[in-house]
N, C-alpha and C positions, 0 to 999 in steps of 0.2 A: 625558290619556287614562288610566280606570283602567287595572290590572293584574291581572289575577284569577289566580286556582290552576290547576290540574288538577282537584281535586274540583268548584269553584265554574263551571267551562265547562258539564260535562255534570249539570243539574240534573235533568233526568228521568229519567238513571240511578240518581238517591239517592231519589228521593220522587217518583211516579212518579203518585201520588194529587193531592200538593201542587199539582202541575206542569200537571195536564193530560196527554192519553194522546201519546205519543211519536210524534213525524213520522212521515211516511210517507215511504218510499224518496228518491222525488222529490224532497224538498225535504229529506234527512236529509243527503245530497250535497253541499249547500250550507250546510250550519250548521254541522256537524260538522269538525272538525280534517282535512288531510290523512290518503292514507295513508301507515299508517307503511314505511319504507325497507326492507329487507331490510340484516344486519348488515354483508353482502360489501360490499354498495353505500355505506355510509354509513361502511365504512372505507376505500373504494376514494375516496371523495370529500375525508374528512378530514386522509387522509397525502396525495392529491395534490399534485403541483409546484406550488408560486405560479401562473406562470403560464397554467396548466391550470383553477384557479377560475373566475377571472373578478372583474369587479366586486363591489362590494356590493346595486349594481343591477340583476346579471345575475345574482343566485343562485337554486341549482335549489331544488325543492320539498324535495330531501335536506338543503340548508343550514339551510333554514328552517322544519325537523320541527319544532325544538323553540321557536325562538323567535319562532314562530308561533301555534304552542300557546298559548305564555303569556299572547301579546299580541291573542289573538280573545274579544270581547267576548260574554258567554254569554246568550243570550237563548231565552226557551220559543216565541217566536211564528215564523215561515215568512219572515220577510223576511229581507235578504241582510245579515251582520255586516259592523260598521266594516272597512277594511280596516286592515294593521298599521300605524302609528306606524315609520318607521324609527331616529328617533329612539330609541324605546325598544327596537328591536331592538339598536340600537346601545350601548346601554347594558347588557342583559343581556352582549354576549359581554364588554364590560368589565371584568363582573364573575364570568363564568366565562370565563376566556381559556381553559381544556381541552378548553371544546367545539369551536372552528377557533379554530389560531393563526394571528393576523393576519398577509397574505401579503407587506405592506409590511415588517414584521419579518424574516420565512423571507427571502426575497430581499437583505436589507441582511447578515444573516447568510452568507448562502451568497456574495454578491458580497465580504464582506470580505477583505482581505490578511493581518490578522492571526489570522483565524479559525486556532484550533489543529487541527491534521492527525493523524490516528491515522497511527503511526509503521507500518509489517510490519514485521514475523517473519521475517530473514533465511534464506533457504533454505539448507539443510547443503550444503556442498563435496561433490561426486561423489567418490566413494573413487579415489583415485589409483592411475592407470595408468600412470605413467611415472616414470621414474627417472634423473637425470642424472649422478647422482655415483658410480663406482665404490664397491663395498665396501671395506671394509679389505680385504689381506691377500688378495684374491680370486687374483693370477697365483701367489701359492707355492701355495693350494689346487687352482690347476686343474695345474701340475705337477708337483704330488705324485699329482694321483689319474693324469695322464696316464701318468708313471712306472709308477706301477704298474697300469695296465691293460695297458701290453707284456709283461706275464709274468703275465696272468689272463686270459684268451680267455674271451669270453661269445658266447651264440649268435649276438647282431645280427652278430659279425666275418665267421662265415662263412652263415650263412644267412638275413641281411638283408635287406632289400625290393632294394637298390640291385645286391643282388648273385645275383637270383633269372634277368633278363632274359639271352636269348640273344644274346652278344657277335658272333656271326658272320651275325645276323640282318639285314637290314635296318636303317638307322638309322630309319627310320619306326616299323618294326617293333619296336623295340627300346626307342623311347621309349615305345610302346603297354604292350610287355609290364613295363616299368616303374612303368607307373600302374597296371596290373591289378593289381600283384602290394602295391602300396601299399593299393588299396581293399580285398584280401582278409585284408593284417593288421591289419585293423579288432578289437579284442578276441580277436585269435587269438595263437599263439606262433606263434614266426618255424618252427619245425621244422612246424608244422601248414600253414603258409603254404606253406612251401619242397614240401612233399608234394603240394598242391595246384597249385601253378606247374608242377610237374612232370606235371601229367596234362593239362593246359592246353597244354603247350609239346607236349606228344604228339602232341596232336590237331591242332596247328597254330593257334598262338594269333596271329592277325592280325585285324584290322577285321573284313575283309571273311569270312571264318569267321565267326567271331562269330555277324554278325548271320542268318547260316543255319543257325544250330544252335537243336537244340529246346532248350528249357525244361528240359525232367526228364534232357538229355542233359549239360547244362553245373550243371544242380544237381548229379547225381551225381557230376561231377569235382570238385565242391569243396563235397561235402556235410559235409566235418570240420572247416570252419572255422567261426565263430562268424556267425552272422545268416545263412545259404549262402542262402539263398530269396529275402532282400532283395536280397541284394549279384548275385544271379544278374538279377535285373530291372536293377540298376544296371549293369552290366557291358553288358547289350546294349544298353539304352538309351545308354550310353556312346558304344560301337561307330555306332549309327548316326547320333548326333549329329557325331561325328567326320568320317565317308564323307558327310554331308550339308554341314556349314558349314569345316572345314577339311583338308577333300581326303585322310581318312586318317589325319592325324598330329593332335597333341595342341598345345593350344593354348601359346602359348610366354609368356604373361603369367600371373600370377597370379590376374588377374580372370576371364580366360576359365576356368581350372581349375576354379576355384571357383564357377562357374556349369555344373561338370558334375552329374547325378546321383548322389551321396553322396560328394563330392570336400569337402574341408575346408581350413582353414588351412595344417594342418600338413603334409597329402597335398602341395597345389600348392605349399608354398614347398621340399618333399625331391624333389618331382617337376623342379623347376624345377634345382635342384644336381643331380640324379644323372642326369637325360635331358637338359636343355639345358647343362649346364655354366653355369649363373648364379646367381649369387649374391648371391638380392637380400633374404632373409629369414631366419629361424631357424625350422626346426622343430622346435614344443614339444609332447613327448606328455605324459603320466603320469609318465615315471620322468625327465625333466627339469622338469617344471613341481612332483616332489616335493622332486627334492633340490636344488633351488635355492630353494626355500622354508627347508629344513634347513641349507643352508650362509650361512642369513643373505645372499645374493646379492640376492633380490627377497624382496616381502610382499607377495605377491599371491593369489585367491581363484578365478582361473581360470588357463587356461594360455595361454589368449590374451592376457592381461593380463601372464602372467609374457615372453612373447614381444617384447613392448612395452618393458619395462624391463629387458631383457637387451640387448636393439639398442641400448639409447642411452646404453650403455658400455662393452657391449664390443666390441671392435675386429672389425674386418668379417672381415678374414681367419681369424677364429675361428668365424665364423658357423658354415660346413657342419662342421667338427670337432666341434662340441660338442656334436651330439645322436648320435653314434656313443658319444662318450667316456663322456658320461652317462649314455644307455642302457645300455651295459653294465656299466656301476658300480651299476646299479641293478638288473638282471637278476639279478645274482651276489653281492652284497655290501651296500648299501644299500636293502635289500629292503621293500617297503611296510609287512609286517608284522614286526616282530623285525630293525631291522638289526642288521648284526656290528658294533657298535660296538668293542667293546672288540678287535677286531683293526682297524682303520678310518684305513689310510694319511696320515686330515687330525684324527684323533680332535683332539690338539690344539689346530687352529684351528675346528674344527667345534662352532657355541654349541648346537648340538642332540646332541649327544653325551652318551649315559649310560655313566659308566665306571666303574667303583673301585667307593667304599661305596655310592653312590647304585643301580647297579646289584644289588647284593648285598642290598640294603636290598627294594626292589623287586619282587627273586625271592623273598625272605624271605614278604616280604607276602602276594605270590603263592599262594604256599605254603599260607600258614596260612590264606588265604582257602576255599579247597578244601578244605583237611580239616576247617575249622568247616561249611563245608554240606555236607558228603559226611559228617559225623557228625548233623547235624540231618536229614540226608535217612533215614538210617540208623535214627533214633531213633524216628522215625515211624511206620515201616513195623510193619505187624502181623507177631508171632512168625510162624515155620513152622507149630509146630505149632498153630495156632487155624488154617491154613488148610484147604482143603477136602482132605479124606482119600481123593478120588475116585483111582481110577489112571489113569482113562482122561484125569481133568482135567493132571494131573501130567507124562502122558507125550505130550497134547494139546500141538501145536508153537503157539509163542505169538504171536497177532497182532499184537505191539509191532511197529514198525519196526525194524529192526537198526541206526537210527540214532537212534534215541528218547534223546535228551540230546544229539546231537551236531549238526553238520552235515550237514547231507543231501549225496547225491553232486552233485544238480545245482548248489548252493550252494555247494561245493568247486571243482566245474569251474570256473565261471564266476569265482572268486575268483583264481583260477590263473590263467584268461584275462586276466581283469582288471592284475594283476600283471606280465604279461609281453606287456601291449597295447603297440603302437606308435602308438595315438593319442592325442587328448586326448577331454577328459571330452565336448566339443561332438560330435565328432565321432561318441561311442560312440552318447548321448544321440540323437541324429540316427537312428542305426540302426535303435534302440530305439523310438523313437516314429515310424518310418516305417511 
């Protein structure tokens, strides 16, 4: 059987004269080539599975666009063309194997045992949360700084969350006003807290108050602490979750705490030591999750993380101690910004410690970094006298901010708050984003 071209099929398309005038619809159907596939379809047919084809016998008209084309015998008259030759079908993909690879091939391939496997990409290790082995030298650091916290009183000693509750109150009562007084030192200082407990304990701070007290009644008793609006929604919500599923009192596990409205980690495991007397966790705020990052203790990136890696070396009876001790070594003395290093009880075994020349080096730098911009800020500025000679301009009070270069007050406050929170970062963040 011959083989003809592309050009040599369609002879009435070239010489049109030569040929004779061009079929008519009817019979153009039957002379003429298939149509051609659509690109989606004749890729969707070509990468198909083995055995998704079919035979050789059972190929669609998408198979055999092209090697149908080659193999239709080109004639100018109306009668119906030879049909193909498989034989010669069989021969063209021989010699173009790109157009479909043979599916007896794909299939011996894809069945074999030694066919070579693309290797993965090992996934990266999750950053480690736990920590089994004690630090060096950690029990002389925790009683050097314990030492010296009994002749440094910081505020948590006496006006702490644990120590805000009415002693002579109800024990129900007493666990309640323990937890209030935890969720109001959210981002506040313990003195602001302590103020606020106080206007609370005034008015009768139990459940069942609470939840009959207005809105704008119980905001105004503890409008000076941080988030007062939020925490005022949380508190009643509290209350009547309490008088609805556990009879008043507060729940005695750490899962139920932490299933209250703005209750956290750190809240249910101080909640759980200072109102139940149990002692089943550490609570880690800001000024233990910083300086236990500083004393080389843990290397961690949150303070739930640092809580993790504290428990599972240090000894249990240290648990409820150490967020008092380290609180107030951090209140007073190992302070977020600028600690007292070079007065600093563990300065010694402390590898975060700046002392001697390094310090001096430091301030140095300090220094001369502020007088080189406060001379370039200086040099800039246009003389006096080119300014404007107005009086009215002169004696005109000036619209700068009285903090323009500085920190603004609300940026101070909250930095201060910040500083002397008794929570952790989760918990502030929570506030924040409620």
């Amino acid at each position: 059987m011959a083989i003809t071209t592309r050009s040599q099929s369609r002879p009435f398309a070239r010489d049109s004269a030569a040929n004779g005038p061009a079929p008519d619809e009817s019979t153009a159907s039957t002379t003429t080539r298939p149509q051609r596939q659509s690109s989606a379809r004749k890729r969707s047919v070509y990468f198909s599975p083995p055995e998704e084809r079919g035979s050789a016998s059972e190929k669609s008209p998408a198979h055999l666009s092209m090697t149908t084309h080659c193999a239709v015998k080109a004639s100018s008259s109306n009668t119906d063309p030879e049909p193909a030759d498989p034989s010669a079908t069989t021969a063209i993909e021989d010699l173009i194997p790109f157009i479909k690879p043979d599916p007896d091939a794909l299939s011996t391939q894809t069945d074999s045992s030694t066919a070579p496997t693309k290797s993965k990409r090992p996934k990266r290790p999750p950053a480690a949360t736990t920590q089994s082995d004690a630090p060096p030298h950690w029990s002389a650091v925790y009683d050097q700084i314990h030492e010296w916290r009994t002749t440094h009183p910081a505020p948590v000693d006496t006006v702490g969350c644990e120590r805000l509750a009415d002693e002579n109150a109800a024990p129900r009562h007493f666990r309640f006003q323990t937890l209030v007084a935890l969720m109001l030192s959210s981002q506040t200082k313990d003195e602001v807290t302590a103020g606020a407990m106080a206007n609370l304990r005034a008015k009768g701070l139990t459940p069942e108050a609470v939840v009959t007290w207005e809105d704008a009644d119980l905001n105004a008793a503890i409008a000076k602490v941080g988030f007062h609006r939020r925490k005022t929604q949380y508190i009643k919500q509290t209350a009547a979750i309490l008088l609805d599923e556990y009879g008043g009192d507060i729940p005695d596990t750490i899962e139920g705490l932490v299933a209250l409205p703005g209750v956290g980690p750190k809240m249910g495991f101080l909640a759980l030591q200072c109102a139940w007397g149990t002692n089943s966790g550490i609570g880690v705020d800001v000024h233990v999750h910083r300086i236990a990052n500083r004393l080389g203790w843990v290397k961690t990136a949150q303070p739930e993380q640092t809580r993790v890696a504290l428990e599972s070396w240090l000894p249990k009876d240290m648990w409820r101690a150490i967020n008092p001790l380290l609180v107030g070594f951090g209140q007073v003395h190992c302070l977020p910004i600028g600690p007292r290093c070079e007065s600093c009880p563990v300065q010694s075994l402390c590898p975060s410690a700046r002392t001697g020349r390094s310090m001096a080096t430091t301030t140095t730098k300090r220094k001369q970094t502020k007088t080189t911009a406060g001379a370039g800020t200086r040099a800039t500025k246009r003389p006096r006298s080119t300014r404007s000679a107005d009086p009215a301009s002169s004696t005109a009070p000036s619209s700068r901010a009285p903090w323009r270069g500085a920190r603004r007050p609300s940026e101070q406050r909250k930095e201060e708050e910040l500083s002397s929170s008794g929570f952790s970062d989760v918990e502030s963040s929570e506030l924040s984003d409620a």
